[in-house]
Structure formats: C-alpha cells, structure tokens
C-alpha positions as CSV (number, residue, x, y, z in Angstrom):
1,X,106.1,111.0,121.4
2,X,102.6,109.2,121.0
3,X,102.1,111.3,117.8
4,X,104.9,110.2,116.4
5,X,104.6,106.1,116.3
6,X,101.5,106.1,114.0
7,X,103.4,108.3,111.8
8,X,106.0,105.8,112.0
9,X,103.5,102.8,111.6
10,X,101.8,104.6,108.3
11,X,105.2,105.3,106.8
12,X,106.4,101.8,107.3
13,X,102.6,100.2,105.6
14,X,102.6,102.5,102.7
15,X,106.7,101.6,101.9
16,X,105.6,98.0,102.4
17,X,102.3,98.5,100.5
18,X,104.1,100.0,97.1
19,X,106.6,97.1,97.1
20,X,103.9,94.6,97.1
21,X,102.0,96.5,94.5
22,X,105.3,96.6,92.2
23,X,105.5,92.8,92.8
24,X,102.0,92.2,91.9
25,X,102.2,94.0,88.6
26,X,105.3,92.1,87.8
27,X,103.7,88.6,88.3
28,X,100.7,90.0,86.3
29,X,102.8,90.9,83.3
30,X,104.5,87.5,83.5
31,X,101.3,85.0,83.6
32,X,99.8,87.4,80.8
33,X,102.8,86.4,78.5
34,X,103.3,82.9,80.0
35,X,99.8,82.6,78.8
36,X,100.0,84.5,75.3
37,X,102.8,82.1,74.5
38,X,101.0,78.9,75.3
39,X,97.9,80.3,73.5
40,X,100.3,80.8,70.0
41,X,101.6,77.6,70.5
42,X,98.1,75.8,70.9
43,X,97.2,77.8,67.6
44,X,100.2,76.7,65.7
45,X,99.8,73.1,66.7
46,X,96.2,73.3,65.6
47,X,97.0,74.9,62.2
48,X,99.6,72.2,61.4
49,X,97.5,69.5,62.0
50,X,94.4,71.0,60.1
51,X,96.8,71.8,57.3
C-alpha cells in the first residue's frame, strides 16, 4: 500500500507535466507568428514611406 501512492503521485506529475509542456509549445508557436506578422508589417510601412 505505501509503494503504491508515489507511483500514483509520479503518474499524476508526469500526465500533468506533458500537458503543460504541450501548452507551452503552443503559446510559443503563437507569439513567434504574432511577432513575424508585426515585424512584416513594420517593414511594409517602412518601405511605403521610403518609396
């Protein structure tokens, strides 16, 4: 019986563990290509107003 609640305990961290690791690759993609797009946009707006 004592064996068996760390087992328990590991089990639950690691499940909980991989779902934030999913979420934190997922908000990582996101502010890369929030920040792509505002960086294309700060070009364009330069190069019409140097044109």
């Amino acid at each position: 019986m004592s064996s068996l609640f760390p087992i328990a305990i590991a089990v639950f961290l690691i499940t909980g563990c991989s779902a934030t690791w999913s979420g934190v690759k997922q908000d990582t993609s996101d502010a890369w290509d929030w920040t792509k797009s505002k960086v294309h946009q700060g070009a364009d707006y330069v190069r019409e107003k140097t044109e």
